[in-house]
MIMIBA-394125 format. One line per 5 residues: number of its first residue (from 1); their letters; for each residue x, y, z of N, C-alpha, C, O, CB. Coordinates in steps of 0.001 Angstrom, whole numbers, plus 500000, padded with zeros to 6 digits. Glycine has a CB too. Example, Ala and Ser with C-alpha at 12.3 -4.5 7.8 and 13.67 -1.06 7.14 Angstrom:
1> as> 513190/494310/507800/512300/495500/507800/513200/496700/507800/514236/496681/508465/511308/495527/509046 ~ 512850/497750/507080/513670/498940/507140/512900/500030/507870/513409/501138/508039/514084/499402/505725
//
This chain:
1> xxxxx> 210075/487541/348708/210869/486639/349540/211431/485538/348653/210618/484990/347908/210017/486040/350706 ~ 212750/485112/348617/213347/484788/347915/213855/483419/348743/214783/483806/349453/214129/485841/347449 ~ 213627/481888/348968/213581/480992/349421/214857/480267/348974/214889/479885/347805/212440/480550/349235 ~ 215939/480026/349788/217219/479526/349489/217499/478329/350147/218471/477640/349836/218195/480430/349774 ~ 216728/478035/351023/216794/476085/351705/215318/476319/352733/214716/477287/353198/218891/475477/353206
6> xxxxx> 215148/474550/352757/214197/474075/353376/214908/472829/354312/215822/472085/353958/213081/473704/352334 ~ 214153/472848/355689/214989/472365/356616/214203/471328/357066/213143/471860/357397/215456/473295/357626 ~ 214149/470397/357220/213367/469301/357981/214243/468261/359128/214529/467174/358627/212719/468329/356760 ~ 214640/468422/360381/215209/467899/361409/214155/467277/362233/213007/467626/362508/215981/468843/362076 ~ 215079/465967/362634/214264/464813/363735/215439/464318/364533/216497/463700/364410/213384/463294/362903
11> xxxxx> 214470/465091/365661/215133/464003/366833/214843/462947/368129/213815/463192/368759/215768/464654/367390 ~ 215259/462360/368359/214879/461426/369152/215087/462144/371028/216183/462589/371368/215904/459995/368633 ~ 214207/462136/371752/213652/462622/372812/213117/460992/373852/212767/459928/373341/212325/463773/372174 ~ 213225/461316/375488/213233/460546/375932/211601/459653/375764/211393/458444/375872/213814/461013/377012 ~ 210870/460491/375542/209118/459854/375575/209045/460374/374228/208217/461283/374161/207672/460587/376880
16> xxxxx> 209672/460095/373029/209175/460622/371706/209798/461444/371014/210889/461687/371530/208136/461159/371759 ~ 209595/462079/369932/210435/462373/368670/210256/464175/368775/209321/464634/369430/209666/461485/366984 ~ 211013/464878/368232/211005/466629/367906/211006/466650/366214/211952/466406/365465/212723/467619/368637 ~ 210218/466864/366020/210297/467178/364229/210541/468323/364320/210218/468800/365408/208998/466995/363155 ~ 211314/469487/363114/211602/470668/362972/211651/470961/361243/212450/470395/360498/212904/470894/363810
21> xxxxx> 210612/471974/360790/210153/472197/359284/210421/473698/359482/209802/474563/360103/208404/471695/358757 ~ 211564/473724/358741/212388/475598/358500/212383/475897/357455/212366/474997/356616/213958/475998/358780 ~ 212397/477357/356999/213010/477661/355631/214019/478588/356065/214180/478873/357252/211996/478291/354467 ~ 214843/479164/354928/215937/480362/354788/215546/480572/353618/215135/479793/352758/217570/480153/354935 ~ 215802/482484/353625/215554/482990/352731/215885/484194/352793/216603/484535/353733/214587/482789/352462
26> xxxxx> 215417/485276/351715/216240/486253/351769/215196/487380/351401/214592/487152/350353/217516/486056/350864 ~ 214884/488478/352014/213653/489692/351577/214300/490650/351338/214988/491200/352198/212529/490201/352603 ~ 214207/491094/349991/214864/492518/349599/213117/494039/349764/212003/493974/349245/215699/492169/347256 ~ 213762/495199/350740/213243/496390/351086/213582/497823/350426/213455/498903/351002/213512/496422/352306 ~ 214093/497598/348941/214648/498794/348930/216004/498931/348942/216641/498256/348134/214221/499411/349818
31> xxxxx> 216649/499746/349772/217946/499435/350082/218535/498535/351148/219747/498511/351365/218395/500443/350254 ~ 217560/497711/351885/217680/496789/352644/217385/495155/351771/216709/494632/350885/216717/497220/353820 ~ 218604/494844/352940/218079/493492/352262/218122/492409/353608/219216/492351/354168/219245/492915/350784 ~ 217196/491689/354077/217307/491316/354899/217267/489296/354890/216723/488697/353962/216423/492215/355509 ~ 217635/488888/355540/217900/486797/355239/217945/486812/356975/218606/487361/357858/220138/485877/354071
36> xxxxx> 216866/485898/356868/216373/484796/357613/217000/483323/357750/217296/482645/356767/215203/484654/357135 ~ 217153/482943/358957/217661/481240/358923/216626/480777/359688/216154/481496/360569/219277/480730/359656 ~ 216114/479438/359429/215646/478479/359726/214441/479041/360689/214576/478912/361905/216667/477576/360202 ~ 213221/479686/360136/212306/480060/360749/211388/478893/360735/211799/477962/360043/211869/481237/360281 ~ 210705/478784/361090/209330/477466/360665/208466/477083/362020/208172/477996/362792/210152/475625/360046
41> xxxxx> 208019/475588/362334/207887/474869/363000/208345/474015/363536/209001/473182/362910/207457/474703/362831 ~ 208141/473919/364983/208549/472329/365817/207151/471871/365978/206070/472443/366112/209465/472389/367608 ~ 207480/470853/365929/206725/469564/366739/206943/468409/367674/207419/467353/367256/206335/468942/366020 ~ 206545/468619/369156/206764/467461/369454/205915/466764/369665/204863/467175/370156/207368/467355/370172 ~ 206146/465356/369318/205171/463908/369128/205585/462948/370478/206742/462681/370802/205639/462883/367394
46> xxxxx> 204647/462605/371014/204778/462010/372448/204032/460698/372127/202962/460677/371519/204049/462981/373794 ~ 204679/459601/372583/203832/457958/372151/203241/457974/373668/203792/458564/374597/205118/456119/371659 ~ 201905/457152/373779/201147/456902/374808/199761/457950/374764/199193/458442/373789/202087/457045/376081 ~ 199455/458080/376311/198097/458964/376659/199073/460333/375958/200224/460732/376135/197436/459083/378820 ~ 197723/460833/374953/197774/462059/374270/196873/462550/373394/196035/461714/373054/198720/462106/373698
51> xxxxx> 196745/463740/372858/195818/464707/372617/195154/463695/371097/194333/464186/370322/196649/466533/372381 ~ 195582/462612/370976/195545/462094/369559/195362/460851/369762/195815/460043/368950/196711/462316/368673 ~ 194478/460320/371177/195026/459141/371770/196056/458206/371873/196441/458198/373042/194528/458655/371642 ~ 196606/457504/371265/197522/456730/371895/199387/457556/371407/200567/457211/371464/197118/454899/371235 ~ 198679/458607/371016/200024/459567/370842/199727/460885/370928/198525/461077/370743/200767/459437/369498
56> xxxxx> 200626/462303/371229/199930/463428/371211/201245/464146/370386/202419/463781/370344/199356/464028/372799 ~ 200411/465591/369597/201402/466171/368782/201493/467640/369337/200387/468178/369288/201031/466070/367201 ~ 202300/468303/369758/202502/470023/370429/203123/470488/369770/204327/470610/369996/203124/470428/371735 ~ 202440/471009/368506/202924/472207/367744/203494/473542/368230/202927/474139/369145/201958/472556/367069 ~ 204384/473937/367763/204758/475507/368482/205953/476362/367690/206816/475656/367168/205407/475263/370224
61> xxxxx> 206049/477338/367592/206754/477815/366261/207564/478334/366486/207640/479131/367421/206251/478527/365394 ~ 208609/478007/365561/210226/478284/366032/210983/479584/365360/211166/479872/364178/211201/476897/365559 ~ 211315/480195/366466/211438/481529/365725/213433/481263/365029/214242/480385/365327/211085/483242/367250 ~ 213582/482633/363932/215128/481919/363710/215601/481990/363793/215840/483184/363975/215777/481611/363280 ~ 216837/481076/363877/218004/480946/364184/219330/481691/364123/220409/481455/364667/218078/480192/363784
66> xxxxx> 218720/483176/362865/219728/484047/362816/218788/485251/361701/217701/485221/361123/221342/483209/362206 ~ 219547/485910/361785/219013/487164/361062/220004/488412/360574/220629/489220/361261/218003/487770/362027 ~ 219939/488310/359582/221128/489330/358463/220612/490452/358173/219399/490451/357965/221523/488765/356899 ~ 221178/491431/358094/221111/492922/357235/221322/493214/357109/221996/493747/357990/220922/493722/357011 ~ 221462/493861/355557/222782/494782/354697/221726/495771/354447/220571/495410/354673/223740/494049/353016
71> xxxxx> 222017/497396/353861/221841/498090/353465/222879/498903/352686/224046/498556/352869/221306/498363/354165 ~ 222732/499588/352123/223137/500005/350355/222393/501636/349946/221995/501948/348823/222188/498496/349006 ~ 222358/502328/350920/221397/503932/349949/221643/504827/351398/221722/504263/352489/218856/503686/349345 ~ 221720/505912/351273/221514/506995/352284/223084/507505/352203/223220/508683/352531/220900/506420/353954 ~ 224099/506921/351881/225040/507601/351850/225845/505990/352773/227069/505922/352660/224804/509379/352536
76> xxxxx> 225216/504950/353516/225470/504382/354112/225112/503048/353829/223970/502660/353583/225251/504864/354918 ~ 226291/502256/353881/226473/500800/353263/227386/500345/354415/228218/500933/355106/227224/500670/351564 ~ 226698/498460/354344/227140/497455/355523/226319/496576/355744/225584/496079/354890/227360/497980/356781 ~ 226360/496245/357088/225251/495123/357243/225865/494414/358609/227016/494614/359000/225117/493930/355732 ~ 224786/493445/359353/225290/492932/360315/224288/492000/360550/223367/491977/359734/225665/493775/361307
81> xxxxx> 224260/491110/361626/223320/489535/362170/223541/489299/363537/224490/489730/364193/223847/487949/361406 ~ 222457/488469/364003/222173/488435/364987/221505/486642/364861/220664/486134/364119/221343/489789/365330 ~ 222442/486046/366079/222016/484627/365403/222025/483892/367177/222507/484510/368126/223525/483780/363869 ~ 221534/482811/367271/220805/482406/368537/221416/481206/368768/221608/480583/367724/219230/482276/368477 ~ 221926/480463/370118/222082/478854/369795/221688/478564/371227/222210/478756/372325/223780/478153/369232
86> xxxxx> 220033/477771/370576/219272/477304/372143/220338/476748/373022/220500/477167/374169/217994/475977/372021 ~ 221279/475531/372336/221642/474924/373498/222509/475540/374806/222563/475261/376004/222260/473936/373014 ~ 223157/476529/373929/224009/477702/375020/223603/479069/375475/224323/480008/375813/225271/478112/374438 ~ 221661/478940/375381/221006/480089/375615/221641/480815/375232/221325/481677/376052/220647/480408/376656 ~ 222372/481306/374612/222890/482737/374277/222857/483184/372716/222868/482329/371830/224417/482830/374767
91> xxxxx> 222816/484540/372440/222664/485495/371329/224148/486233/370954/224994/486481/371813/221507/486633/371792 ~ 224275/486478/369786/225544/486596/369386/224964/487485/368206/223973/487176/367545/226453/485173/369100 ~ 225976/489011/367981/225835/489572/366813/226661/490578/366528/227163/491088/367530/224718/489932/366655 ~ 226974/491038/365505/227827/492076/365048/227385/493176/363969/226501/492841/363180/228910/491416/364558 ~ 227872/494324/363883/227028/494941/362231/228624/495660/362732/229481/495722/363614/224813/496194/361948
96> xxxxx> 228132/496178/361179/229381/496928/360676/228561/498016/359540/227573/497619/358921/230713/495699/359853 ~ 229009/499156/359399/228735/500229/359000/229181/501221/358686/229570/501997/359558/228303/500457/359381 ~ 229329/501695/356709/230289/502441/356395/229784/503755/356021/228811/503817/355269/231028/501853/355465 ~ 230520/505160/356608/229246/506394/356101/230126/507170/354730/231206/507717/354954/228803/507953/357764 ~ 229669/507148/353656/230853/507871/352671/232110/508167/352534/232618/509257/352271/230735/508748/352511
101> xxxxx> 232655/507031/352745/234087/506603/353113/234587/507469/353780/235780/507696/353577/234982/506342/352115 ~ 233854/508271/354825/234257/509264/356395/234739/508503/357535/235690/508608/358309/232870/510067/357129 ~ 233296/507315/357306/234083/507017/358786/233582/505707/358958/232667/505546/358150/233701/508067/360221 ~ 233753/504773/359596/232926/503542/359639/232658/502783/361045/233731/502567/361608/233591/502582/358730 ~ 231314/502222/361923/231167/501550/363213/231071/499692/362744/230814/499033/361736/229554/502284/364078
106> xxxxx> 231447/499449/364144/231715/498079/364093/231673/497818/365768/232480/497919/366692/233236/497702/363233 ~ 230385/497458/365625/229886/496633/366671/230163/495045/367165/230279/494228/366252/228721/496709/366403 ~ 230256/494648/368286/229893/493162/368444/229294/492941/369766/229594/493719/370672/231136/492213/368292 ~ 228467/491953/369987/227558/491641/371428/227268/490372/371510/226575/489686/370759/226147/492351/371583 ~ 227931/490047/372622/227239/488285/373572/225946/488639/374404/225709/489741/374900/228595/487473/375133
111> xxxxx> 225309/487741/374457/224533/487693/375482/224018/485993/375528/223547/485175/374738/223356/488872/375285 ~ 224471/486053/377106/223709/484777/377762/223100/484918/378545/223403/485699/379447/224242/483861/378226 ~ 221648/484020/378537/220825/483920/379743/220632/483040/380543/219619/482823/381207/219890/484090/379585 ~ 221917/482314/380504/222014/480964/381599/223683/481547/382074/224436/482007/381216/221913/478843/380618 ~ 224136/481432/383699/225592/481867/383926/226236/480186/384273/225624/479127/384411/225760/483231/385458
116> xxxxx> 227483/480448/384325/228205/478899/384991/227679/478506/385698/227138/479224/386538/229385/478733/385626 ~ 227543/476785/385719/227063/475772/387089/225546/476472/387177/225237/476928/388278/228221/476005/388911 ~ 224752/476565/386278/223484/476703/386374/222736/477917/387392/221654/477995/387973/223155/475415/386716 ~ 223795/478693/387277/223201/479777/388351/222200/480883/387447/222710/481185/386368/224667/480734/389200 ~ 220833/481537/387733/220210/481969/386970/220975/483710/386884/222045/483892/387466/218690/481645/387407
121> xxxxx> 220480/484556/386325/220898/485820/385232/221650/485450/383892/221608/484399/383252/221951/486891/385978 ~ 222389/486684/383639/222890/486585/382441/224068/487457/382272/224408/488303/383100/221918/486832/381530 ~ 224504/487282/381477/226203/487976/381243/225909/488778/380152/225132/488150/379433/227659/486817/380788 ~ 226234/490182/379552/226735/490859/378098/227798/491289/378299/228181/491627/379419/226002/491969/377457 ~ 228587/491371/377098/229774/491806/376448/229256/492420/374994/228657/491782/374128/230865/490520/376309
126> xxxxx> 229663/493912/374942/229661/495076/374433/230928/495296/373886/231823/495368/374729/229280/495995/375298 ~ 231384/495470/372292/232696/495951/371662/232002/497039/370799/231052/496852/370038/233660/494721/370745 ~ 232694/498302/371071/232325/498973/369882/233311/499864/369490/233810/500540/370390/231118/499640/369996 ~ 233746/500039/368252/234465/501143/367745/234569/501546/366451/234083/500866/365547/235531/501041/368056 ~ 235181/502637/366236/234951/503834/365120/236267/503939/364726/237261/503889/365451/234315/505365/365631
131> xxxxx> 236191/504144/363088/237482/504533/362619/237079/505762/361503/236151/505723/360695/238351/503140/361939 ~ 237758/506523/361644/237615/507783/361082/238468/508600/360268/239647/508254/360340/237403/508405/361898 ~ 238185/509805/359340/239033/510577/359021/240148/511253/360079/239940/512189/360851/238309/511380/358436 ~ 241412/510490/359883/242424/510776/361104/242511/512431/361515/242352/513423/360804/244060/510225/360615 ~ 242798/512317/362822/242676/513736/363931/244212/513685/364134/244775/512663/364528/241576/513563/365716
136> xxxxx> 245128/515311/363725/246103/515375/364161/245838/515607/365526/244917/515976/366255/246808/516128/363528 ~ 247216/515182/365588/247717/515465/367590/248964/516120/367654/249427/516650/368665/248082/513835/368707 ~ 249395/516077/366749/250945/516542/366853/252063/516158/366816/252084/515087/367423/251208/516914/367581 ~ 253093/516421/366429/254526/516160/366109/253725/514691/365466/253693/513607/366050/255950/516120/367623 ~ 253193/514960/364298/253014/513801/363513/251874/512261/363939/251670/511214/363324/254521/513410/363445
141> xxxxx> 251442/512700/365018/250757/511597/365462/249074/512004/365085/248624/513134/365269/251140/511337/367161 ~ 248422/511073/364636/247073/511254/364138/246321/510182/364890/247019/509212/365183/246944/511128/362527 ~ 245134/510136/365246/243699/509808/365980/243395/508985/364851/243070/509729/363925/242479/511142/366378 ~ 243357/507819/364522/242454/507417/363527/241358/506751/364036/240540/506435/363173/243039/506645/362591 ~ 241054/506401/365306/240168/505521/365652/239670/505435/367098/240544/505638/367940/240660/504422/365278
146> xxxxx> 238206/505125/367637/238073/505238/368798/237459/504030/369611/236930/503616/368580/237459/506308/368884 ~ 237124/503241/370411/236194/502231/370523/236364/502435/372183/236954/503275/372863/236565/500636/369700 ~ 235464/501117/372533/234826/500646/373978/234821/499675/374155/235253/499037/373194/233695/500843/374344 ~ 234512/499061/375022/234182/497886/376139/233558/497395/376873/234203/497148/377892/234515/497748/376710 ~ 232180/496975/376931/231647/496895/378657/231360/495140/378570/230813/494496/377675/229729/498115/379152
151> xxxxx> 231926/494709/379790/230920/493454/380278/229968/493068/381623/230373/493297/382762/231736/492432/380297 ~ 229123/492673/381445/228260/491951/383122/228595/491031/383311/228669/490311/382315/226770/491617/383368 ~ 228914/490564/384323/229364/489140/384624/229997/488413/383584/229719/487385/382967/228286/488340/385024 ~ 231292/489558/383552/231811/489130/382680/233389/488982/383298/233759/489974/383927/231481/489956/381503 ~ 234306/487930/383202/235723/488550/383193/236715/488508/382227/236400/488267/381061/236340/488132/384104
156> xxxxx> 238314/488784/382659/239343/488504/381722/240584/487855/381630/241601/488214/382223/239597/489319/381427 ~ 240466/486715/380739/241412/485840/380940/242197/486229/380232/242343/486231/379009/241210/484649/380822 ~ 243168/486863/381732/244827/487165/380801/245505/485982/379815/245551/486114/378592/246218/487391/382069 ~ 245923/485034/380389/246585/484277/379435/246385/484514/378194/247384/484996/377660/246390/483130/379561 ~ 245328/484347/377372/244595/483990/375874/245019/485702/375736/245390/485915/374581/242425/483292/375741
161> xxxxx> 245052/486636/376374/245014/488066/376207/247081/488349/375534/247487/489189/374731/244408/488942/378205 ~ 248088/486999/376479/248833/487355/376471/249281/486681/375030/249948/487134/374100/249317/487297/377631 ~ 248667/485477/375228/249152/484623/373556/248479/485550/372443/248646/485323/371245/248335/482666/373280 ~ 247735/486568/372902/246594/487207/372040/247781/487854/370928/247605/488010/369720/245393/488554/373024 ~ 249037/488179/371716/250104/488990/371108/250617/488654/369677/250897/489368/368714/251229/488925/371988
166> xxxxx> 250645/486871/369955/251493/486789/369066/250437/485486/367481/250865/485167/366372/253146/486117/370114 ~ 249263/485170/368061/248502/484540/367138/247380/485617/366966/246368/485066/366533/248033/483072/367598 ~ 247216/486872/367141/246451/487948/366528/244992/488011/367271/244108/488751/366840/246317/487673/364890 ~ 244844/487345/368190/243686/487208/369002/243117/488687/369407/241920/488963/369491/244067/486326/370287 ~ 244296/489662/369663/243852/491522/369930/243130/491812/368745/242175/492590/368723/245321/492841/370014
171> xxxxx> 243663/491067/367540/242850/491867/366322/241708/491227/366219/241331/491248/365047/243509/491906/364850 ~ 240869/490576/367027/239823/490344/366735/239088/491088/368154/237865/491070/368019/239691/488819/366355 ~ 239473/491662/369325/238844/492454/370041/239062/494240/369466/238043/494892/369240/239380/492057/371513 ~ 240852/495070/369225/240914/496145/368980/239540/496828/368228/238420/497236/368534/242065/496164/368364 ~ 240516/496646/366888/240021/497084/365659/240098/496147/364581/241146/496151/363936/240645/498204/365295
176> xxxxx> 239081/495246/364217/239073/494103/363017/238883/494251/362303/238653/495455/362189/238593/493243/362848 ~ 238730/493583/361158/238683/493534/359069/238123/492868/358676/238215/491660/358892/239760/493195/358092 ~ 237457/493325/358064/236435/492377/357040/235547/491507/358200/235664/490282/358222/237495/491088/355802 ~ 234858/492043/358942/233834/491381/360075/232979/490097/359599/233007/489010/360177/232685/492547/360539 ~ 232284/490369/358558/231625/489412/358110/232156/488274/357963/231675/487274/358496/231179/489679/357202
181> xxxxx> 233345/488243/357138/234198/487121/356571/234543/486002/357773/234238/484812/357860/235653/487800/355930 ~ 235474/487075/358858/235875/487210/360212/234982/486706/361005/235442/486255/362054/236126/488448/360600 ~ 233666/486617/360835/232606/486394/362394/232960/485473/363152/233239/485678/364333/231073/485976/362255 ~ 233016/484023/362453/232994/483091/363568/235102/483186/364385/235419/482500/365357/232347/481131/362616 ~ 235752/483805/363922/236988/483416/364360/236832/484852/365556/237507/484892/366584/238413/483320/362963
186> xxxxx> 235901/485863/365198/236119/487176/366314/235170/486566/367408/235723/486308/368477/235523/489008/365709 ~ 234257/486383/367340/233171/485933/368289/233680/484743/369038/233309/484682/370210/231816/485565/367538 ~ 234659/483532/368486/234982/482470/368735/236429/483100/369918/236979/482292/370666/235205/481538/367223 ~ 236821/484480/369892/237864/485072/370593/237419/485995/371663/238063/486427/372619/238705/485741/369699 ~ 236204/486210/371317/235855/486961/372344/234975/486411/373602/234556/486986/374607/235253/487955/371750
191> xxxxx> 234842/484825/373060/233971/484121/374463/235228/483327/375272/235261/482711/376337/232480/482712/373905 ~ 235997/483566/374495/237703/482592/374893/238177/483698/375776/238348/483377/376952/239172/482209/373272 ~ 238364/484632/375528/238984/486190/376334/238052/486731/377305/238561/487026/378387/239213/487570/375226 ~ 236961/486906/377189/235801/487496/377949/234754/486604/378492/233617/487052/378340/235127/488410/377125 ~ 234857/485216/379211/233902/484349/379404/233388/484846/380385/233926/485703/381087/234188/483098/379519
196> xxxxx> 232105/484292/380581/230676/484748/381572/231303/484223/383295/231795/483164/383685/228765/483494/380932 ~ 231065/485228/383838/231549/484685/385482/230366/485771/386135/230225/486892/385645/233710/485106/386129 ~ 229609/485331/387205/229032/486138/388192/229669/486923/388854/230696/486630/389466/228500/485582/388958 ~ 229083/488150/388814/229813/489301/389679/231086/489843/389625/231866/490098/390543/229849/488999/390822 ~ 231183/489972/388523/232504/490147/388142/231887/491381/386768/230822/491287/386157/233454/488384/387656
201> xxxxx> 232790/492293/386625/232414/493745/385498/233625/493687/384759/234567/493067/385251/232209/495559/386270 ~ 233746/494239/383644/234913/494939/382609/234515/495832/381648/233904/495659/380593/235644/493960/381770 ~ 234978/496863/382203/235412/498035/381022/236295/498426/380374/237345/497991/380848/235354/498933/381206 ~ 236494/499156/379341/237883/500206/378991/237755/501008/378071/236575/501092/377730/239140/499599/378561 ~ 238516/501728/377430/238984/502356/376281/239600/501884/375011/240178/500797/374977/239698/503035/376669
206> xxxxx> 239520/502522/374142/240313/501575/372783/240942/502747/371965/240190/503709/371807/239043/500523/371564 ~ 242410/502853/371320/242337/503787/370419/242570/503012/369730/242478/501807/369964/242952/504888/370373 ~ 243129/503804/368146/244266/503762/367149/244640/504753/366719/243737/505456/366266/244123/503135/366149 ~ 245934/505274/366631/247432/506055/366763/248255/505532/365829/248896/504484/365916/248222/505902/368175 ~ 248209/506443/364764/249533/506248/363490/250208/507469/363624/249735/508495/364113/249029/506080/361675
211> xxxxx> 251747/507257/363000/252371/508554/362961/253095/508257/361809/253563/507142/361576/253212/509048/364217 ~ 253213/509383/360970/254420/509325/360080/253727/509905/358849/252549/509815/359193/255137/507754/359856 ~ 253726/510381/357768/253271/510557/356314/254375/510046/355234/255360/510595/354740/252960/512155/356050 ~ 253827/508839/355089/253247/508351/354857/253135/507336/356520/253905/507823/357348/253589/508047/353516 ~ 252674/506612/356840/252110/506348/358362/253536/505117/358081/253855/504435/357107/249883/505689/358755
216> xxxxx> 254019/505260/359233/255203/504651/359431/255062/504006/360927/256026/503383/361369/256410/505703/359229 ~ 254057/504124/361593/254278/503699/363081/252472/503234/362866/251938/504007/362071/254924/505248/364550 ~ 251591/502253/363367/250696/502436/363558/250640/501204/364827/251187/500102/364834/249945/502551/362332 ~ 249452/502084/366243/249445/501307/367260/247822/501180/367506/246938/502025/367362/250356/501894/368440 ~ 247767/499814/367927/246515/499703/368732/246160/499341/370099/246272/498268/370692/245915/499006/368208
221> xxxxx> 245720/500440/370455/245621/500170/371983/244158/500197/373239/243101/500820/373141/246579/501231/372403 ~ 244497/499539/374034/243393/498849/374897/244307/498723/376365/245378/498297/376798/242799/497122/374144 ~ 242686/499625/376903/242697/499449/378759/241259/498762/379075/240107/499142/378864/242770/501278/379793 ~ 241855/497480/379726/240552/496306/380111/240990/496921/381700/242066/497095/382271/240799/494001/379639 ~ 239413/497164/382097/239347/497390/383730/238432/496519/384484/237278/496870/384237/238876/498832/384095
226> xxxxx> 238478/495308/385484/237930/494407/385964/237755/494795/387200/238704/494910/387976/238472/493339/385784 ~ 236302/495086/387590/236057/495229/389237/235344/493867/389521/235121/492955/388726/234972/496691/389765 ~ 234985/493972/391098/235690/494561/391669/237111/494054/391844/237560/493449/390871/235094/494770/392594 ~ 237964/494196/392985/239252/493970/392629/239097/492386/393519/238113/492051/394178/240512/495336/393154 ~ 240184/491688/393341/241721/491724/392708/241627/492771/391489/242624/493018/390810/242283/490053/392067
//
């Protein structure tokens, strides 16, 4: 384990203080390599009647804040994370995954466990798609790519879908590049486009469609389906 920062946070609380003692670091497995953020301890310290008399201390251990993994052997190279932010209960992650330059997946997933105006469940949003050694179709048109969609209490805000056209906002739901680099601007588009609403679903389909040799036309396309209706 390979130790790359040490974290020590304090905060001020209405009856007393939150101390927080983290590390980050990084564990290589072989062809895995896996990094940790800010695992450690909290503490909270309470002034008055307490376990310490005239103050009390409640240790309890903080799990972290995010979690990375690349791999490198089997024929298959990539990597992806999974990272947490208490204050908006929700989990956020993506991987990406290349198989002998055949074909490559690219995942992404929300999840919250608090919905709007404090109502209890939770919302996911599901992106997934595949790009592959292109599939003729004919009179020149080739399959290069396939993906999905699902959300729970989830819906879709056309607008941001329609400006999506022209500031590239589709390319961070279609089919995206360089994910890693990309995370916070795709994830930052997909809670803007797909925000959490009760009782509300979305699905669809995804291709990508080039034609030409050398590829002279290439399209990306998406059917978002929102029940129930409107």
């Amino acid at each position: 384990f390979a130790l790359s920062s040490f974290t020590i946070e304090l905060k001020t609380e209405d009856e007393g203080l939150e101390v927080e003692s983290s590390v980050s670091g990084n564990l290589s497995l072989g062809p895995l390599s896996i990094t940790v953020q800010r695992l450690g301890l909290k503490v909270e310290v309470s002034f008055g009647d307490g376990n310490l008399g005239i103050f009390g201390l409640s240790p309890r251990f903080k799990p972290p804040s995010g979690l990375g993994l690349s791999v490198d052997g089997g024929g298959f190279k990539g990597g992806g994370f999974i990272g947490f932010d208490p204050e908006e209960k929700s989990y956020s992650g993506m991987l990406e995954l290349e198989f002998q330059d055949q074909f490559t997946l690219k995942a992404f997933a929300l999840l919250t466990t608090r919905l709007p105006n404090a109502q209890s469940g939770f919302s996911l949003l599901i992106v997934i798609n595949s790009e592959f050694t292109p599939i003729q179709l004919g009179f020149g048109f080739r399959l290069n790519g396939v993906g999905g969609l699902l959300g729970l209490n989830r819906t879709v805000k056309i607008e941001p879908l329609r400006v999506g056209l022209r500031d590239n906002t589709l390319g961070s739901i279609l089919f995206p590049t360089d994910i890693i680099a990309n995370a916070d601007r795709i994830l930052s588009d997909l809670k803007q486009v797909f925000p959490p609403q009760s009782g509300r679903f979305i699905f669809g389909p995804m291709a990508k469609i080039t034609w030409g040799t050398p590829t002279l036309l290439s399209a990306d396309l998406g059917l978002v389906i929102e029940v129930p209706d409107p």
